[in-house]
N, CA, C and O atoms as a MOPAC input file, in Angstrom:
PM7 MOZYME 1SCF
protein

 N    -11.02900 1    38.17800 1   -48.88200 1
 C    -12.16800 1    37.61600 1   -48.16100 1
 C    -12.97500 1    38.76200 1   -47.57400 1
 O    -12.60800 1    39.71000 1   -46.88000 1
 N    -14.12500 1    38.43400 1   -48.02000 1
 C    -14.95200 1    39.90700 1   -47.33500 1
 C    -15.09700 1    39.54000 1   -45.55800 1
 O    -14.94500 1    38.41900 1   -45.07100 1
 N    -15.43800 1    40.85200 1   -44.76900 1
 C    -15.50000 1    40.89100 1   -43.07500 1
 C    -16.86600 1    39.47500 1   -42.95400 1
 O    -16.51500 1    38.58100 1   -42.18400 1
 N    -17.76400 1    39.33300 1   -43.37600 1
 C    -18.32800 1    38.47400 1   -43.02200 1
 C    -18.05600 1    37.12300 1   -42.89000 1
 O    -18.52500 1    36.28600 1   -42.11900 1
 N    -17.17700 1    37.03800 1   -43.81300 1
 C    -16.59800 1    35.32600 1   -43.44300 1
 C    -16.04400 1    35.36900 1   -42.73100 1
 O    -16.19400 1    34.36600 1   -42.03300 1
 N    -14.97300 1    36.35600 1   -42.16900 1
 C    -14.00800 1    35.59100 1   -40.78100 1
 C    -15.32500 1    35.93800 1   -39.51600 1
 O    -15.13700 1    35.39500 1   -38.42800 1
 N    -16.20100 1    36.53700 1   -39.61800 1
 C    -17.47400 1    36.56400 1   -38.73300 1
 C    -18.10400 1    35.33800 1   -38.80500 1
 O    -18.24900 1    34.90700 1   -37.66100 1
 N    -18.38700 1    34.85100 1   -39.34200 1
 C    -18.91900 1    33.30600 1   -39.66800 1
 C    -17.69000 1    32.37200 1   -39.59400 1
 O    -18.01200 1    31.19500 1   -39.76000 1
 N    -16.60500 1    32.53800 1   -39.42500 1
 C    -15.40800 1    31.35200 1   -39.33600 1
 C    -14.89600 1    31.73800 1   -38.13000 1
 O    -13.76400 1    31.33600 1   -37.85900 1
 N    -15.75800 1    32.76600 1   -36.96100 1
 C    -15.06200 1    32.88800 1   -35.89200 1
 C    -16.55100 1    32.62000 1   -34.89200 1
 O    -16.48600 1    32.15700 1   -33.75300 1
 N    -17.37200 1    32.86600 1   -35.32000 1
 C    -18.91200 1    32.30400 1   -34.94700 1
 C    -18.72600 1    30.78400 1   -34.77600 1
 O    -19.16600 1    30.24700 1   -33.76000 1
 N    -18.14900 1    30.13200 1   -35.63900 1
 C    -18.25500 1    28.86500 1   -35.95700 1
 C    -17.44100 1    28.26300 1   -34.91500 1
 O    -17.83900 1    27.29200 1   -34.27100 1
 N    -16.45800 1    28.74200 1   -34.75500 1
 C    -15.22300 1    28.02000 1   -33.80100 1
 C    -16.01400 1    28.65600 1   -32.30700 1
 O    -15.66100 1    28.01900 1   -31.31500 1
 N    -16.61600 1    29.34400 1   -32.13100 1
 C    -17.42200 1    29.51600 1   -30.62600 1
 C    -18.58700 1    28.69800 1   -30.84200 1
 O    -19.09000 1    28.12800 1   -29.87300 1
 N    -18.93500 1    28.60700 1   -31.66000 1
 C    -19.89700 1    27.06900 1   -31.52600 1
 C    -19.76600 1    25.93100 1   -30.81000 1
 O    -20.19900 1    25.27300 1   -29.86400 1
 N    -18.63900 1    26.02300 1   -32.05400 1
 C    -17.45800 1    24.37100 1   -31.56600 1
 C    -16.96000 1    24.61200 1   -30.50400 1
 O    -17.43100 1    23.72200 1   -29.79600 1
 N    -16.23100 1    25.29200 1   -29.79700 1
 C    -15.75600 1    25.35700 1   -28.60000 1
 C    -16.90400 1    25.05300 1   -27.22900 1
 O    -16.65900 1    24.34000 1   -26.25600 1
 N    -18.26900 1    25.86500 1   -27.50800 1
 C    -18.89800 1    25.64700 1   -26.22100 1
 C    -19.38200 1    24.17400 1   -26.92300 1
 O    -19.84800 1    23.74700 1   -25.86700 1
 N    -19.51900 1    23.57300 1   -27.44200 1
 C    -20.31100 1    22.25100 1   -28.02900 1
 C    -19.35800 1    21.16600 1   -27.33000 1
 O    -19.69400 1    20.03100 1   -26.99000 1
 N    -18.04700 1    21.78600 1   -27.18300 1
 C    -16.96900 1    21.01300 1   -26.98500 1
 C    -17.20400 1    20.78600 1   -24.82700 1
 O    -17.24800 1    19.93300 1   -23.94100 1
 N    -17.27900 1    22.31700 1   -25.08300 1
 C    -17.14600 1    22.31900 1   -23.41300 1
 C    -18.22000 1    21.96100 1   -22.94800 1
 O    -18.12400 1    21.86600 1   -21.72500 1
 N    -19.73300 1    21.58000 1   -23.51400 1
 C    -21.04200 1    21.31100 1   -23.04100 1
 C    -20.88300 1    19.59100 1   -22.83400 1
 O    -21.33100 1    18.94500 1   -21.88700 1
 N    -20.13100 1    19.07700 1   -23.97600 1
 C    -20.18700 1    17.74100 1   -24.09000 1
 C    -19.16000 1    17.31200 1   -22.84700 1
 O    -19.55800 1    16.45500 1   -22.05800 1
 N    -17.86800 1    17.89300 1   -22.67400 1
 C    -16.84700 1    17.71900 1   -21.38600 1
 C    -17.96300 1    18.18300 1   -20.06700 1
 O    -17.72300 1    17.44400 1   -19.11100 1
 N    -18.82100 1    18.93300 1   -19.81700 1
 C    -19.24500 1    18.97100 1   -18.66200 1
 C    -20.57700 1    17.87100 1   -18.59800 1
 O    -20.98500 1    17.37000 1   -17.55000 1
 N    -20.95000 1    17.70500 1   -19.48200 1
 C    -21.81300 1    16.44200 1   -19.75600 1
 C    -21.32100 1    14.83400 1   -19.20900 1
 O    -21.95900 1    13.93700 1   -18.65900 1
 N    -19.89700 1    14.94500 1   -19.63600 1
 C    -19.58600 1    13.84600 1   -19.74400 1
 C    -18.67700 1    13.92400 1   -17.93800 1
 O    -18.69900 1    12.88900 1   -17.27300 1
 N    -18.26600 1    14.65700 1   -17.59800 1
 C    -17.40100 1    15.00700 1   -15.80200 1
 C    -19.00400 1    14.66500 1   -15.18000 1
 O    -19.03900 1    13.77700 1   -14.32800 1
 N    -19.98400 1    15.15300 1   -15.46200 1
 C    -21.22100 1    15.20000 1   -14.97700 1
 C    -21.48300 1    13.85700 1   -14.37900 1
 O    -21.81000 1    13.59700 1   -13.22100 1
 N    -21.24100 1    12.91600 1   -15.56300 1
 C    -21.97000 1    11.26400 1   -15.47600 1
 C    -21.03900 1    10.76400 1   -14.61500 1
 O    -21.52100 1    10.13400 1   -13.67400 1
 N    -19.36000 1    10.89200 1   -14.66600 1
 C    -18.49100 1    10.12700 1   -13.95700 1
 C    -18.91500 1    10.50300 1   -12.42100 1
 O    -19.21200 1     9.64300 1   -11.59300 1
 N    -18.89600 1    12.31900 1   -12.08200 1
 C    -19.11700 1    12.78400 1   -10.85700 1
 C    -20.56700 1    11.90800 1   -10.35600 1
 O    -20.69800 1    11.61500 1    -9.16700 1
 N    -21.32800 1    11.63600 1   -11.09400 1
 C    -22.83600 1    11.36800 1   -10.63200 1
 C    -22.45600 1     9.92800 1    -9.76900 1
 O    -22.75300 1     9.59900 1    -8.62000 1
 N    -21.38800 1     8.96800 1   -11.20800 1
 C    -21.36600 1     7.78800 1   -10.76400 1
 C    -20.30800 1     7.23000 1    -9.49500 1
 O    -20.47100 1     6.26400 1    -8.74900 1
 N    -19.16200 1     8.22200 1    -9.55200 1
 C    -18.42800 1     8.43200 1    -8.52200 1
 C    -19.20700 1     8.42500 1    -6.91600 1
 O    -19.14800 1     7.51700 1    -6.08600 1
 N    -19.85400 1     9.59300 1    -6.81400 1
 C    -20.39600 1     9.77300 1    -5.81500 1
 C    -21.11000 1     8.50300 1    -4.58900 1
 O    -20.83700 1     8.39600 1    -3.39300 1
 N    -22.07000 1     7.67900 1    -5.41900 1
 C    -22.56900 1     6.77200 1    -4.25800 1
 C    -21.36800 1     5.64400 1    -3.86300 1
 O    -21.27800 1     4.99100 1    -2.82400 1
 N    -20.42000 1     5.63600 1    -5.12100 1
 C    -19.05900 1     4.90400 1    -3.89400 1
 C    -18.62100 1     5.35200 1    -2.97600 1
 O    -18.18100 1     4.69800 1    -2.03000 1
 N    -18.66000 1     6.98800 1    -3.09100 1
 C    -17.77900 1     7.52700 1    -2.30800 1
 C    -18.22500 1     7.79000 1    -0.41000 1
 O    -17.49700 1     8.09700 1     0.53400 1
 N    -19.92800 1     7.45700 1    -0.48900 1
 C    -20.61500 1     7.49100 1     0.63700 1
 C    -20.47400 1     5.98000 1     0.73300 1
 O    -20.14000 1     5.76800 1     1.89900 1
 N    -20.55000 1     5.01000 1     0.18500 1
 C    -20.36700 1     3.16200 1     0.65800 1
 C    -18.96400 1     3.55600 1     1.02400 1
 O    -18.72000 1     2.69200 1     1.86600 1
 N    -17.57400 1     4.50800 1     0.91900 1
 C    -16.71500 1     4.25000 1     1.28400 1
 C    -16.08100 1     5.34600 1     2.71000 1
 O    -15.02800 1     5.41800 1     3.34400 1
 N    -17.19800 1     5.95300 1     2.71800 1
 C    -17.21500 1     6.87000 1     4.11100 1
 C    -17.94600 1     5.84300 1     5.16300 1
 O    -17.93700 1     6.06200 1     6.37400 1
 N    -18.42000 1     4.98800 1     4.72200 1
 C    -19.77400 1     3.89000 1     5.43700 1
 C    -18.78800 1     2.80900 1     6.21900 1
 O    -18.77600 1     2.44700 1     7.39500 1
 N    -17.81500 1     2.37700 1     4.87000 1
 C    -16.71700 1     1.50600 1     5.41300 1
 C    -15.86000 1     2.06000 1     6.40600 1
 O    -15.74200 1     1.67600 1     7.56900 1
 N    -15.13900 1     3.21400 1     5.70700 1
 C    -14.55600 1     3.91900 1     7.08600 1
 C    -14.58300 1     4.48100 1     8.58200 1
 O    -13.71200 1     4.75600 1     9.40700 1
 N    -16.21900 1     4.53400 1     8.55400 1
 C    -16.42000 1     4.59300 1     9.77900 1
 C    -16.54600 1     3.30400 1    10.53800 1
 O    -16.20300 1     3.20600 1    11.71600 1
 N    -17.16700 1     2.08400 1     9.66400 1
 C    -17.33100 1     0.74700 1    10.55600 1
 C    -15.81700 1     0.55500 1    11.29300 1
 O    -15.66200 1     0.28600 1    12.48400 1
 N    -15.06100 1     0.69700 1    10.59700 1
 C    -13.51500 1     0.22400 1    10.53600 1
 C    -12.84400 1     1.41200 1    11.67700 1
 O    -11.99900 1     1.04900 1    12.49400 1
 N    -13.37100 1     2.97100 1    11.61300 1
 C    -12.84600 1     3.12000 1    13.13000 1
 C    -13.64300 1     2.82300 1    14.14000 1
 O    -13.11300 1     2.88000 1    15.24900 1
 N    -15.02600 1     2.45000 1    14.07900 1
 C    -15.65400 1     1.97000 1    15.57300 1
 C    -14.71600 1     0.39500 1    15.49500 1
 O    -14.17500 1     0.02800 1    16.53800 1
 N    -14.64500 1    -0.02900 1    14.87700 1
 C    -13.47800 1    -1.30100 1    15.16600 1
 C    -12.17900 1    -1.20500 1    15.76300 1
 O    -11.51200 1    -1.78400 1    16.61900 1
 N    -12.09000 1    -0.26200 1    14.98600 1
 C    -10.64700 1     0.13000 1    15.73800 1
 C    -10.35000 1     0.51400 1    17.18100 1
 O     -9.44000 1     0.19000 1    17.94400 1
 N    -11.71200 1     1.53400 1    17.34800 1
 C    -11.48900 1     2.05400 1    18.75000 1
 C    -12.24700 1     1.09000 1    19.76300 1
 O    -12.51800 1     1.60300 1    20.84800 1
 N    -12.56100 1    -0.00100 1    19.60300 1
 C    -13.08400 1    -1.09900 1    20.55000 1
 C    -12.19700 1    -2.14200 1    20.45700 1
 O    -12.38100 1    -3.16200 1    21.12100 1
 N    -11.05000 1    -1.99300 1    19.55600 1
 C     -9.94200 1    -3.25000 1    19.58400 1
 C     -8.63900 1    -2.62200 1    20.16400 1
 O     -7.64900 1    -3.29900 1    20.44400 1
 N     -8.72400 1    -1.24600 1    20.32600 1
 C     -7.43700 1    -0.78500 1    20.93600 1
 C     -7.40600 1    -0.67700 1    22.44300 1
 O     -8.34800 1    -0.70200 1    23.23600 1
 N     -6.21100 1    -0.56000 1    22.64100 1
 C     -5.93900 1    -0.06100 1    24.34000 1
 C     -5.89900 1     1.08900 1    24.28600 1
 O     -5.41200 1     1.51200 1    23.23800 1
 N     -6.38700 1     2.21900 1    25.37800 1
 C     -5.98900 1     3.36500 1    25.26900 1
 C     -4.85800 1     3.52800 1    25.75700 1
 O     -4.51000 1     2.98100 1    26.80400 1
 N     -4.00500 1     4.42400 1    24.96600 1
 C     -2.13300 1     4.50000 1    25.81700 1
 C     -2.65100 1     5.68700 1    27.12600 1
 O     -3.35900 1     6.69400 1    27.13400 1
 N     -1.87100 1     4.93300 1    28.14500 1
 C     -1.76000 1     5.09500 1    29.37800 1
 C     -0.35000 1     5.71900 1    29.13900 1
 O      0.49300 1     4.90000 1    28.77300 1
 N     -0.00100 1     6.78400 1    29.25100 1
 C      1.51800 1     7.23900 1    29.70800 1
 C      1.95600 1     6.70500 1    30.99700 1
 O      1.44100 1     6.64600 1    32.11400 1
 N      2.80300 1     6.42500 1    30.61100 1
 C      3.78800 1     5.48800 1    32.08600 1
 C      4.86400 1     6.97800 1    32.66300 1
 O      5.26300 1     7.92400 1    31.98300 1
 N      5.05900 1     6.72200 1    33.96900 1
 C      5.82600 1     7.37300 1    34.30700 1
 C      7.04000 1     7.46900 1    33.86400 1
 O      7.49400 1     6.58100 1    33.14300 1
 N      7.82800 1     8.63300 1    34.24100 1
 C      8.93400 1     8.52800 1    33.71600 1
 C     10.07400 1     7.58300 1    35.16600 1
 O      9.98500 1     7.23100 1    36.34200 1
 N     10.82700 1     7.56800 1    34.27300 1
 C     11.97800 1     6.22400 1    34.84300 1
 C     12.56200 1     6.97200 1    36.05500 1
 O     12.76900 1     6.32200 1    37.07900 1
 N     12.80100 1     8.08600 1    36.02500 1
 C     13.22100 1     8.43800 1    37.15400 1
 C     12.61400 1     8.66000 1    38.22800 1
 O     13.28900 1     8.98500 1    39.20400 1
 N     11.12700 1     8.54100 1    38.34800 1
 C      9.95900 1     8.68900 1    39.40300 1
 C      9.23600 1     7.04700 1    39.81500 1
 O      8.43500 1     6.80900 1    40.71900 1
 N      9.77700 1     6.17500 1    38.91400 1
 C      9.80600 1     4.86400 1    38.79300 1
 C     10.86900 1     3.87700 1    40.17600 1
 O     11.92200 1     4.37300 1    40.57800 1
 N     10.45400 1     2.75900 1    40.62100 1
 C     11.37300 1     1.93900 1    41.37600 1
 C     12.46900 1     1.81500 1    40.22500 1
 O     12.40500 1     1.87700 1    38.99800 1
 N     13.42700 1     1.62600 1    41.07500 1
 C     14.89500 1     1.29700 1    39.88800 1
 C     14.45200 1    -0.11800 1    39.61700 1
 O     14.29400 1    -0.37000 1    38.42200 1
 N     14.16300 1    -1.32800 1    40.66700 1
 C     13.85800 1    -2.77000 1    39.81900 1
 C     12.82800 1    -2.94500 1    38.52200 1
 O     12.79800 1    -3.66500 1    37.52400 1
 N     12.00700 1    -1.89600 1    39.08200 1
 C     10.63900 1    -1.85200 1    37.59600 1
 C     11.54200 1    -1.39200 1    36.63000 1
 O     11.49300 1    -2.05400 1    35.59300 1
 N     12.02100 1    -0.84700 1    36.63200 1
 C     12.88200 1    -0.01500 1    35.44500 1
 C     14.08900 1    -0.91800 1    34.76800 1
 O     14.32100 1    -0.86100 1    33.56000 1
 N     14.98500 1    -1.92900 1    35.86800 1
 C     15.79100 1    -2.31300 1    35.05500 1
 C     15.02800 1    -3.76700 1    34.67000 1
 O     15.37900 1    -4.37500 1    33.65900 1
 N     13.80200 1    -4.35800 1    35.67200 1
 C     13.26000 1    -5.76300 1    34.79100 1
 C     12.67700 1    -4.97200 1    33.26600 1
 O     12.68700 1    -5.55700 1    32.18400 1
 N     12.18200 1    -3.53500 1    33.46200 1
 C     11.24300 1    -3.57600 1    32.15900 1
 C     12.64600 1    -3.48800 1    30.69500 1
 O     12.44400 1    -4.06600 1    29.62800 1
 N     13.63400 1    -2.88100 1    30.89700 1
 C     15.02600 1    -2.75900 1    29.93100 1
 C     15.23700 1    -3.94600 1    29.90600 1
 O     15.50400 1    -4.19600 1    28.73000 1
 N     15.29600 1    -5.07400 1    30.63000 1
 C     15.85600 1    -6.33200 1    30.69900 1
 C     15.38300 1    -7.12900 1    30.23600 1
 O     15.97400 1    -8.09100 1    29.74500 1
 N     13.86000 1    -6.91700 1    30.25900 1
 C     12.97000 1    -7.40000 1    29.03300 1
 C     12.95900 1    -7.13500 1    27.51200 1
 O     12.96300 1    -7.92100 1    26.56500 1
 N     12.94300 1    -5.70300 1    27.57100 1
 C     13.08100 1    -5.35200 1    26.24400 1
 C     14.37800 1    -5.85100 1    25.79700 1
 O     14.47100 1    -6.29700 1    24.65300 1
 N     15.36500 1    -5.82500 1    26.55600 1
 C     16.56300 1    -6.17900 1    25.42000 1
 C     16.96000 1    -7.50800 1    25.22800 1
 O     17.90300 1    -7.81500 1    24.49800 1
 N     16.02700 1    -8.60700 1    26.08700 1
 C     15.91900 1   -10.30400 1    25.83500 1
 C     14.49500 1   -10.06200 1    24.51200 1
 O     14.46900 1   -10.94700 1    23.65700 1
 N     13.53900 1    -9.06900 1    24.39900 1
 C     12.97800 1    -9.28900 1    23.22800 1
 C     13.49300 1    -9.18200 1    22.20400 1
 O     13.38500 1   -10.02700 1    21.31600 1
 N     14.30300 1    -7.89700 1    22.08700 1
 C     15.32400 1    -7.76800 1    21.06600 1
 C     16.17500 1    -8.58700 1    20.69200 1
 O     16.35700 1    -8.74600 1    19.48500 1
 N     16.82800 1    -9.23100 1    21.53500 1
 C     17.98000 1   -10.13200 1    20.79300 1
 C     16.77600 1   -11.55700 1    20.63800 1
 O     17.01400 1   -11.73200 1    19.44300 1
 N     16.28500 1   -12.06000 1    20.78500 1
 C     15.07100 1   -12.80000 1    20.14500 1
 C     14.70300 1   -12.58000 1    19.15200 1
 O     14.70200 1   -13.53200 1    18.37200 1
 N     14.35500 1   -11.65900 1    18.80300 1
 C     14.21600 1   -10.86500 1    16.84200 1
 C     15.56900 1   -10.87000 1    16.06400 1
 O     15.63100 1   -11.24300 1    14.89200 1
 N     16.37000 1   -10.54900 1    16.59000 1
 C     17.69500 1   -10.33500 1    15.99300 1
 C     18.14800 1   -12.11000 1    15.76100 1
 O     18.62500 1   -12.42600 1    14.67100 1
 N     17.94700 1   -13.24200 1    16.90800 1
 C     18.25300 1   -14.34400 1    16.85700 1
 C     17.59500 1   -15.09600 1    15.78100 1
 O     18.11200 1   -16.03700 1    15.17800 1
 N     15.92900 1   -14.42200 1    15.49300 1
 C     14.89300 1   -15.44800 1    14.77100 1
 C     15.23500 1   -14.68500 1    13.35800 1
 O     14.84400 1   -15.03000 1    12.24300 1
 N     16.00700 1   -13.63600 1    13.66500 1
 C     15.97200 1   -12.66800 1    11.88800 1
 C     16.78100 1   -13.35300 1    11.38200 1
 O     16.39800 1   -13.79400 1    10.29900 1
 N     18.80400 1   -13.98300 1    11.99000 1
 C     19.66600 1   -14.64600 1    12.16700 1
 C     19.11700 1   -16.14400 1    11.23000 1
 O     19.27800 1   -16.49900 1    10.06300 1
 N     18.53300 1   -16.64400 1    12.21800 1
 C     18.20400 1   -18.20900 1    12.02800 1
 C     17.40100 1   -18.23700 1    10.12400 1
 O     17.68000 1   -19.17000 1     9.37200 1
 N     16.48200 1   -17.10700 1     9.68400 1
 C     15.59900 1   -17.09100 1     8.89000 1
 C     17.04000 1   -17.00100 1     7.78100 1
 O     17.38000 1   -17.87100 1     6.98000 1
 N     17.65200 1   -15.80000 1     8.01300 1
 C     18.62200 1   -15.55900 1     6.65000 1
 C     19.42300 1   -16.96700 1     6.82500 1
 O     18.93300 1   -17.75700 1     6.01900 1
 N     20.21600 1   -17.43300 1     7.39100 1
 C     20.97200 1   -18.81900 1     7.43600 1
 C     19.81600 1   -20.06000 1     6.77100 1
 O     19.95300 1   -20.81800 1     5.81100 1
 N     18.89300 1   -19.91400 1     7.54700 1
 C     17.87400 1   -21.16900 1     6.58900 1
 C     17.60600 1   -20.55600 1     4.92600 1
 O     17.65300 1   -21.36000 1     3.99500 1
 N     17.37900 1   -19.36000 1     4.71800 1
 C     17.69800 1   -18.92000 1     3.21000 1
 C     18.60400 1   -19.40500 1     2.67600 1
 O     18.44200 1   -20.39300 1     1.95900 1
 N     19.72900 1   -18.88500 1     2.86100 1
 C     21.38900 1   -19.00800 1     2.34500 1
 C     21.44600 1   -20.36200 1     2.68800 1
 O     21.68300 1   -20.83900 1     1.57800 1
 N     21.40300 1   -21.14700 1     3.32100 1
 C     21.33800 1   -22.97900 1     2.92800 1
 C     20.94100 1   -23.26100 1     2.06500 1
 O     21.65200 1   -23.93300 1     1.31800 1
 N     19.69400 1   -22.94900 1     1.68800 1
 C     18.70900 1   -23.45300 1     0.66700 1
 C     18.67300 1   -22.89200 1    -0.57900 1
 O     18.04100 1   -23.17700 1    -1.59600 1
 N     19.43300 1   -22.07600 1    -0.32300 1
 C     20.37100 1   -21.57300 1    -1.64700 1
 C     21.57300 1   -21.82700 1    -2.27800 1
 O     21.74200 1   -21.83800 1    -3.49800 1
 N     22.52000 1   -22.05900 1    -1.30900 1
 C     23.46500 1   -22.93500 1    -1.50000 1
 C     23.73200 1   -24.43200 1    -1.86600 1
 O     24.27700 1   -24.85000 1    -2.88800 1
 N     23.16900 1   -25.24200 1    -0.68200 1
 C     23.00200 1   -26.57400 1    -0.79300 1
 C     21.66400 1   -27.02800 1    -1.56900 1
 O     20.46400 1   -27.03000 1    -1.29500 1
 N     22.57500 1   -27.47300 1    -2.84000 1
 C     21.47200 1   -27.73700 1    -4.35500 1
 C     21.47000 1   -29.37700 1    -4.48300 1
 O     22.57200 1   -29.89700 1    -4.65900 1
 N     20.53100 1   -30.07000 1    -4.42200 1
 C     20.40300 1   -31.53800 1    -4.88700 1
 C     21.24000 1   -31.87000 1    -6.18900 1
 O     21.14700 1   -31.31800 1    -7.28500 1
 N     21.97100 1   -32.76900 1    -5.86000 1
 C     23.48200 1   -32.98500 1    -6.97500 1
 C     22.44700 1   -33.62300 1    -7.83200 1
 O     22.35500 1   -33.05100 1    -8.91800 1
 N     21.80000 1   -34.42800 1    -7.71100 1
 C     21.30100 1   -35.42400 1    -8.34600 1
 C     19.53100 1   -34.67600 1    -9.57000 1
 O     18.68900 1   -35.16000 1   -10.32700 1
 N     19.97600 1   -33.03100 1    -8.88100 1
 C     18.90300 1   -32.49200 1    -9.35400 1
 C     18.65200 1   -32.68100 1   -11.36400 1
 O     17.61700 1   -33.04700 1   -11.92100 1
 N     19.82000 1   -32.33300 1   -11.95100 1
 C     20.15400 1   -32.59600 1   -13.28800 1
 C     20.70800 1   -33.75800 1   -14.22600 1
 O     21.08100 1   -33.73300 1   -15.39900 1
 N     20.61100 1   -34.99200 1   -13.10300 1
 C     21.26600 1   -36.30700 1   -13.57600 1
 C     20.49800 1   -36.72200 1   -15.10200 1
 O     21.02400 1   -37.01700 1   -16.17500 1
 N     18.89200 1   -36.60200 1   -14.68300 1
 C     18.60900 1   -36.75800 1   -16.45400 1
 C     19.35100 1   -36.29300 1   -17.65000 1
 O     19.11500 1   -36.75100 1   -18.76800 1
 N     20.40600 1   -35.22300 1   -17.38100 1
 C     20.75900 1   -34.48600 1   -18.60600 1
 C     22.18100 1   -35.24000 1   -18.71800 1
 O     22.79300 1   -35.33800 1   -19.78200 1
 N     22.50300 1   -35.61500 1   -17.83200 1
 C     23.83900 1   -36.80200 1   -17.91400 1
 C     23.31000 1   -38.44000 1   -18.47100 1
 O     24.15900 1   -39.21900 1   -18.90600 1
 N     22.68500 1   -38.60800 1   -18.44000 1
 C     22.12900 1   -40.71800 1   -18.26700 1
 C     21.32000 1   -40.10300 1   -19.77600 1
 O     21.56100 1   -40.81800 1   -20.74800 1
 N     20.45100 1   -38.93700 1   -20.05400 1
 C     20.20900 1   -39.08800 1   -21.72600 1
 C     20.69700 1   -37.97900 1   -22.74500 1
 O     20.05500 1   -36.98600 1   -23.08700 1
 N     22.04900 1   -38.37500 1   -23.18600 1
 C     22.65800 1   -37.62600 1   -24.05600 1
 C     21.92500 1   -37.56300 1   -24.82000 1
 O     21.02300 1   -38.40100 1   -24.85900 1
 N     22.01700 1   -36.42900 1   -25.84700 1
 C     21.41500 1   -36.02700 1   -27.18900 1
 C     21.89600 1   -36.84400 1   -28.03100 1
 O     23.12600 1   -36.83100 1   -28.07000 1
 N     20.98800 1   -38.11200 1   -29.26800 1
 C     21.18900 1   -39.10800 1   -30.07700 1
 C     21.22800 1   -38.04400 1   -31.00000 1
 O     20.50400 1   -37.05800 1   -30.86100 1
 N     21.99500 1   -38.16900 1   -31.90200 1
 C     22.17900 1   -37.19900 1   -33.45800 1
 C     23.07300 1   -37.55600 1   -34.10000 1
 O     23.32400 1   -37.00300 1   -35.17000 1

C-alpha cells in the first residue's frame, strides 16, 4: 500500500471521529437546553415548599437541662413520655394481633362450592 492511503484511511477516521463527537455534543446540547427550564420550575417549587415549611414549623426552643429543672417538671415530663410510649407499643400490639386473627381465622364455609359441586366426568 503506498504512504498515501493510510493518510487518507487515517484522515478519514478523524473525520468520522469529530462528525461523531459534533453530533454527541449536538445532541447533550438539545437534552441540556431541554433539561434546563425544569430545572428552574424545580428550584421555583423548592423554594415555595421551604417558605412553607418555615411558616409551618416551631422554632426548637432548647429546654433546659433536667438538672437546672424542678424535679416535678422533670418526672411529669418522663411520666408522660413513658405513658406515650407504652400507648404505641399497646396500639403496635393490638394492630399485629388484629393481623394474625385475620390470618388465622379463615371462613370454613369459604370453599364449600368446591364440596356441594363435584367434577361430573
Amino acid at each position: 500500500m503506498p504512504w498515501w492511503s493510510w493518510v487518507l484511511i487515517w484522515g478519514g477516521l478523524v473525520v468520522l471521529l469529530l462528525a461523531v463527537l459534533v453530533v454527541g455534543g449536538f445532541w447533550l446540547w438539545r437534552k441540556l437546553a431541554a433539561v434546563m427550564p425544569e430545572i428552574d420550575r424545580l428550584g421555583l417549587i423548592q423554594q415555595e415548599l421551604a417558605d412553607l415549611a418555615e411558616q409551618s414549623t416551631v422554632p426548637y426552643e432548647p429546654r433546659k437541662t433536667a438538672v437546672l429543672r424542678p424535679a416535678y417538671a422533670v418526672a411529669a415530663e418522663r411520666e408522660a413520655f413513658l405513658e406515650a410510649r407504652e400507648d404505641r407499643r399497646d396500639a403496635r400490639r393490638e394492630r399485629k394481633l388484629e393481623r394474625a386473627n385475620a390470618l388465622i381465622h379463615a371462613d370454613p364455609m369459604q370453599f364449600r362450592h368446591l364440596v356441594d359441586n363435584p367434577k361430573k366426568g
